[in-house]
FIVO-10623 format. One record per residue (C-alpha): residue number from 0; residue in three letters; z, y, x. Coordinates in steps of 0.2 Angstrom, whole numbers, plus 5000, padded with zeros to 4 digits. Layout:
seq_type_pz_py_px
NUM_ALA_Z_Y_X
...
//
This chain:
seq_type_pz_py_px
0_UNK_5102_4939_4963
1_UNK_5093_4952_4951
2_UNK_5077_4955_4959
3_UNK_5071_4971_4949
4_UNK_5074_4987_4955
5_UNK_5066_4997_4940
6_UNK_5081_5009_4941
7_UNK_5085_5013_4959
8_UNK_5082_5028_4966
9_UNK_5067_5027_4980
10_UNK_5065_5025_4995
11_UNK_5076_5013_4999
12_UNK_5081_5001_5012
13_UNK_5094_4989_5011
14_UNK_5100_4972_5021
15_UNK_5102_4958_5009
16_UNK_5119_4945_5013
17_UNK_5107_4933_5018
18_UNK_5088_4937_5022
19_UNK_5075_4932_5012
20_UNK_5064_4919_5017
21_UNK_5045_4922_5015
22_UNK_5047_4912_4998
23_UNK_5062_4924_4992
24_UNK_5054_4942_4997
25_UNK_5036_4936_4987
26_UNK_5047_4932_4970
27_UNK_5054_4949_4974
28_UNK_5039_4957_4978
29_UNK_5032_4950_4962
30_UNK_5048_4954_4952
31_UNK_5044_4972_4956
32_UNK_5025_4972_4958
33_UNK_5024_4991_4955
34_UNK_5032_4995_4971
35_UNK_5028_4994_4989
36_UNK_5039_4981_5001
37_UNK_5041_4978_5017
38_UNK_5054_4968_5027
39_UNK_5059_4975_5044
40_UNK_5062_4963_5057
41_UNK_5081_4961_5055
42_UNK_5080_4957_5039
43_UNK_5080_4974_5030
44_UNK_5070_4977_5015
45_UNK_5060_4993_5014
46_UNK_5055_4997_4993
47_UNK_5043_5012_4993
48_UNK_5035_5021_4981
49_UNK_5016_5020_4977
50_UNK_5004_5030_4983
51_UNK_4999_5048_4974
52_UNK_4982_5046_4966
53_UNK_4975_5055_4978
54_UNK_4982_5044_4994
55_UNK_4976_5030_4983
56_UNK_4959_5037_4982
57_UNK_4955_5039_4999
58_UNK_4963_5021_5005
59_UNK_4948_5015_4992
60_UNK_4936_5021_5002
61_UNK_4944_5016_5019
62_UNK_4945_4998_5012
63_UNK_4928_4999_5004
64_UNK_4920_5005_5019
65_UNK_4930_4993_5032
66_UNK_4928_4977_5020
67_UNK_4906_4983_5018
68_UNK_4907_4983_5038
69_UNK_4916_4968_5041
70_UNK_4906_4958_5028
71_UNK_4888_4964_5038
72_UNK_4896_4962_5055
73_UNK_4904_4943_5051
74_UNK_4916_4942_5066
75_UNK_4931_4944_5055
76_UNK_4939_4947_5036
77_UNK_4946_4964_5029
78_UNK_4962_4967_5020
79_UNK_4968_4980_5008
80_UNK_4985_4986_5006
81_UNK_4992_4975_4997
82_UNK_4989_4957_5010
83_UNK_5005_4957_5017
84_UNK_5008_4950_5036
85_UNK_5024_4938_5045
86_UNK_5022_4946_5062
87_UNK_5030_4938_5076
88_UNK_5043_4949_5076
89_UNK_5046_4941_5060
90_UNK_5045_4956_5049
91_UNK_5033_4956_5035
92_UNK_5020_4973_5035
93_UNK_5006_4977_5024
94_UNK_4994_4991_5032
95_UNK_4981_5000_5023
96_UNK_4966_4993_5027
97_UNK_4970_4979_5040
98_UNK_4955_4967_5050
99_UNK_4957_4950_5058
100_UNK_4946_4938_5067
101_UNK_4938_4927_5058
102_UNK_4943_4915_5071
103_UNK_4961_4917_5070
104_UNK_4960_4919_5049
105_UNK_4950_4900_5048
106_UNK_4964_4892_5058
107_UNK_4977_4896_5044
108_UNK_4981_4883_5032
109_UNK_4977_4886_5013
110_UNK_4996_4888_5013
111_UNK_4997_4901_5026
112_UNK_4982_4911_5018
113_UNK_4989_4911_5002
114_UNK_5008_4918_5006
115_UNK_5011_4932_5020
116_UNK_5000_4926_5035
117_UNK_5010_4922_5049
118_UNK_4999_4931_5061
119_UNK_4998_4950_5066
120_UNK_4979_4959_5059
121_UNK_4969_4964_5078
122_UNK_4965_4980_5069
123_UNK_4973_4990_5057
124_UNK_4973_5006_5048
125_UNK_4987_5017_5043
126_UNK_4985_5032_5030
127_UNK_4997_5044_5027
128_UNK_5003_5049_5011
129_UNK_5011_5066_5006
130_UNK_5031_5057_5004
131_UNK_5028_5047_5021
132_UNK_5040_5052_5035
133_UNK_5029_5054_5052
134_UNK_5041_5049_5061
135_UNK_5044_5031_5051
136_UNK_5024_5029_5052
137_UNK_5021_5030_5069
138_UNK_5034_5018_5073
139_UNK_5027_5006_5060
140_UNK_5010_5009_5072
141_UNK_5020_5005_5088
142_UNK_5028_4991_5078
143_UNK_5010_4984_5075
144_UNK_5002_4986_5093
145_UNK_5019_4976_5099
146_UNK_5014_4962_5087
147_UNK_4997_4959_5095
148_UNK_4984_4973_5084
149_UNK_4970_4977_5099
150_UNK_4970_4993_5089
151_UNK_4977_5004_5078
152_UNK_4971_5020_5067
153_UNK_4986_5033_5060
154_UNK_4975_5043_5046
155_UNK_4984_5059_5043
156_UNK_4973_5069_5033
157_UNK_4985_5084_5028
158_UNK_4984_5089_5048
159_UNK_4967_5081_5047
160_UNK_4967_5070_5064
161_UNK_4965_5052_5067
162_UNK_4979_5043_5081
163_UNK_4972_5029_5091
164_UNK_4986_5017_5097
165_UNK_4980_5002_5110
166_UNK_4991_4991_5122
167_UNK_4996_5000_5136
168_UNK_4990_5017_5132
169_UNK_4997_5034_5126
170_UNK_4990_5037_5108
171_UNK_4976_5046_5107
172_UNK_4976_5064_5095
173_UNK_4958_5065_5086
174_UNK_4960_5082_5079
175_UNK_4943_5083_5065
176_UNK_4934_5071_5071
177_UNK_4917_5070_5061
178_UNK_4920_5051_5062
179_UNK_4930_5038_5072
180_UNK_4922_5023_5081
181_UNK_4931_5005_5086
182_UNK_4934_4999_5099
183_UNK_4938_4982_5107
184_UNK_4938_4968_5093
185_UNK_4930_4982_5080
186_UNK_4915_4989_5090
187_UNK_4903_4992_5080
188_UNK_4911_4999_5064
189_UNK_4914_5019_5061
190_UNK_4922_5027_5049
191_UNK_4913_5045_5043
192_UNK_4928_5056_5039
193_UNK_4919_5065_5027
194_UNK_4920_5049_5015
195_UNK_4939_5052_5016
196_UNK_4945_5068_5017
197_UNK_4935_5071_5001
//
């Protein structure tokens, strides 16, 4: 199977004959490491574009400031955009910025850190990019709420509002906030939207 896409027009979403084991998707992933991938929980393969320069700034800083905060606060590990995650549903997602118990991280295997962890993060963080569909992103935010996130940020800073998913409850619209707290497993951190809407 030719693993590199270098010529496909993108987005794209296909369903290979057979789907790829965790093994297969990371030799595809590294076949074409100047894309984004994701694999959907029935097996299809989602190849996206990078981010703009701009999206790519401002998910620096989201990281940054989430890694800062989780380093100082100790109860757990931050991850950038590019850790990706098995979730129970057995799709494999790669949030933003994405934050897991330490807990829960220790009990992995070497093995298991080092491919897709096969756990779902208790917090992540999604930002919106100019060529992602809303619609798309805020099933990818229910997607990770039914996997076991406590909690879930939807940036979306050309309407400039913050969405709060959490089990069981309706999203809740932030419209300019001047920052966002955590809840739950992330009390404690805030992010100043300032930092990233600049």
């Amino acid at each position: 199977m030719n693993f590199n896409l270098a010529a496909m027009p993108l987005p794209l979403r296909f369903r290979p004959e057979m789907p790829m084991s965790d093994e297969e998707l990371m030799r595809f992933c590294a076949a074409n490491d100047f894309l984004r991938v994701e694999r959907d929980a029935n097996g299809e393969i989602l190849v996206m574009t990078p981010a703009g320069s701009k999206t790519s700034r401002m998910n620096s800083r989201v990281t940054r400031l989430l890694d800062e905060w989780a380093e100082k606060d100790g109860r757990g590990v931050a991850f950038d955009s590019n850790g990706g995650f098995t979730l129970p549903d057995g799709s494999m997602r790669a949030a933003d910025a994405a934050w897991v118990e330490r807990k829960r991280w220790d009990a992995l295997s070497e093995r298991d850190q080092a491919r897709y962890a096969p756990l779902c993060p208790d917090f992540v963080i999604e930002l919106r990019s100019p060529s992602d569909i809303l619609s798309d992103l805020e099933a990818k935010m229910k997607q990770w709420i039914a996997n076991g996130a406590q909690v879930a940020w939807l940036i979306n800073p050309e309407q400039k509002t913050v969405v709060i998913y959490r089990p069981g409850d309706e999203p809740e619209v932030l419209s300019l906030p001047s920052s966002v707290q955590g809840t739950g497993v992330v009390a404690g951190f805030e992010l100043v939207m300032a930092r990233v809407w600049a």
